[in-house]
Structure formats: C-alpha cells, structure tokens
C-alpha positions as CSV (number, residue, x, y, z in Angstrom):
1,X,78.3,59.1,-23.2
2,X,81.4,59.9,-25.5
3,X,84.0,57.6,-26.9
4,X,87.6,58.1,-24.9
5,X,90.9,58.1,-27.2
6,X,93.6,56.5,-24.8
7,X,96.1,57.3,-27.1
8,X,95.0,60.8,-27.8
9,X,94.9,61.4,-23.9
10,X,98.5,59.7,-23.6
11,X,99.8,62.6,-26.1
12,X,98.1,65.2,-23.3
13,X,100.8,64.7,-20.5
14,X,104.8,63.4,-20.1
15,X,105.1,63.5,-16.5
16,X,106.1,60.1,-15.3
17,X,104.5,58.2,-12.0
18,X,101.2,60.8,-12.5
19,X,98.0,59.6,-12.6
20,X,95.5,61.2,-14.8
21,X,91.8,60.8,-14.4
22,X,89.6,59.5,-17.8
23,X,86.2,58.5,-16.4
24,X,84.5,57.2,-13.7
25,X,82.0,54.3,-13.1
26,X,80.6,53.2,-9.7
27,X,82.9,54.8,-7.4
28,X,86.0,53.8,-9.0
29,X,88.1,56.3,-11.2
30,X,90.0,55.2,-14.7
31,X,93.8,56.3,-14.5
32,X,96.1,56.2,-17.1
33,X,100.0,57.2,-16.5
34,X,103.1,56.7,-18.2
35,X,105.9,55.5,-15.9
36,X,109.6,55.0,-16.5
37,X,112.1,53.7,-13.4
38,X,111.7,52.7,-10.2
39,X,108.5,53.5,-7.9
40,X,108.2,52.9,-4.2
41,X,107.5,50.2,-2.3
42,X,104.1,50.7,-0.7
43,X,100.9,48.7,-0.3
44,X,97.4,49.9,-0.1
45,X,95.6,48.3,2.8
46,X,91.6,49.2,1.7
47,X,91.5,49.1,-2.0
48,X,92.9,46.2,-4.4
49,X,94.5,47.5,-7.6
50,X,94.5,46.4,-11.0
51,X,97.0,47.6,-13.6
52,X,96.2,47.3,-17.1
53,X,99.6,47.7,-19.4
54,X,98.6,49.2,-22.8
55,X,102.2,49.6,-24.0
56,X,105.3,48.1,-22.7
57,X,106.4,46.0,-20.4
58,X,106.0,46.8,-16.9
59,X,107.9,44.9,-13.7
60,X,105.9,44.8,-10.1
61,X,108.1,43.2,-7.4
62,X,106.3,41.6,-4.4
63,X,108.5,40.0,-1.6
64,X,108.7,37.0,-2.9
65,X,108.8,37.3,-6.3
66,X,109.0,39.7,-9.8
67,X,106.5,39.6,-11.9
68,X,106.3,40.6,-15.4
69,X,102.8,42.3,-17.0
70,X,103.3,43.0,-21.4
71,X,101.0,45.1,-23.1
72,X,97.7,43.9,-23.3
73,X,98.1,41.8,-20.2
74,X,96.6,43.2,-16.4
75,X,97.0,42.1,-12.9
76,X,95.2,42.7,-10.0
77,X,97.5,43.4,-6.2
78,X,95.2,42.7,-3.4
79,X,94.8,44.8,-1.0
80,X,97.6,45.2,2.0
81,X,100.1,43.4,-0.6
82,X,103.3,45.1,-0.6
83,X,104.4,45.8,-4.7
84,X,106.6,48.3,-6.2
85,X,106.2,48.8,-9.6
86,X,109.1,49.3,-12.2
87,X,110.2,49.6,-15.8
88,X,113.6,50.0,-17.8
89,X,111.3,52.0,-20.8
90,X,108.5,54.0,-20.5
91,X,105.4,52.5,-20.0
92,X,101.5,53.5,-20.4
93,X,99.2,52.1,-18.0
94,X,95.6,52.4,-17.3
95,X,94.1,51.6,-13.3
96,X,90.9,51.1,-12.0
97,X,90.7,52.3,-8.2
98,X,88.3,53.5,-5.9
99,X,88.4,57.3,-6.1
100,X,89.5,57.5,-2.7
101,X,92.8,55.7,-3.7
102,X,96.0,57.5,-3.2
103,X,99.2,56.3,-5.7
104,X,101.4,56.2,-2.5
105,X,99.7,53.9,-0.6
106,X,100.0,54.6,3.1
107,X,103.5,56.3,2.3
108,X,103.5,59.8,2.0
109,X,106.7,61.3,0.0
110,X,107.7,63.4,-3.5
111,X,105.9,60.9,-5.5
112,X,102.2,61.3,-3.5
113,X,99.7,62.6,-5.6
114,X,96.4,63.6,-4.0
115,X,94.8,66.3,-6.7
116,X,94.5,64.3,-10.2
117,X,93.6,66.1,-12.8
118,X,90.7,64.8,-15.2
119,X,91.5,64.9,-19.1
C-alpha cells in the first residue's frame, strides 16, 4: 500500500487526451489525464464511465444537452450514451473504468489509445 500524489503524477506528463494509469482496484484501473479542446464524439457500449474533474472546468455534450462538471464535482455516462467531452483550458481529470476500457469508445482514430502507461 503507498500513498499516490495526484499532483505529483500530473507534473509526470503534458500530452493532452492521454490517459495514464495510477492504480488499480477490482478490475477497474484509476486514470488521470489532462485534456484541452475538443474530443470525439463516441460512446462506450459495455462499461459506464465516471469522470472526476480535479482542476477546471470540463464540458461533456450529450445529444440533448451540455453539461458542465467544476473541479471537485464527478459524473457518471452510462454505458452506450453518446458524450464528447470538451474544454476551453486545460483540465486534469481522474476516471475509474474497467481495465478493458478503450478512451475511443467503439471509434477507432488518432486519438485511440490502447497501451497506457502506469506512473
């Protein structure tokens, strides 16, 4: 058991819309990433997913609707829910998601990332 720094592991990486692996509990992995513009639209149609914001504002369209999640807030998109996520600024963001979880959804493109790293 050791103590995780989130903001010393934010200070390991820059890369925006890049998951990085910071521990594991039950089958799900702990993701943080820092994100800045637009992401893809995509859904995931096995796994929910919850976004934690830990600083910044972050914006997740759905069809119907914008919502907006501050730091220290979290929502959870249930699974096969359409959502792009979005933000003016960077944001830091932590997720909980089954390991098996790809960022991309079903949608395969530059943005896909398959290999995370662990830090």
């Amino acid at each position: 058991m050791q103590v995780i720094n989130l903001a010393e592991k934010f200070t390991r990486f820059s890369a925006h819309w890049h998951p990085h692996i910071v521990g594991e509990l039950n089958g799900q992995q702990v993701k943080i990433a820092k994100v800045k513009g637009e992401f893809i639209w995509h859904q995931h149609d096995a796994e929910d997913e919850m976004f934690i914001v830990i600083k910044g504002k972050l914006f997740i369209d759905f069809k119907e609707k914008t919502v907006e999640i501050n730091e220290g807030e979290m929502i959870i998109v249930p699974r096969g829910v359409p959502h792009r996520p979005h933000s003016e600024e960077e944001v830091h963001i932590m997720l909980f998601e089954p390991a098996s979880t790809i960022n991309t959804g079903e949608t395969e493109n530059e943005l896909t990332r398959k290999n995370l790293s662990k830090i």
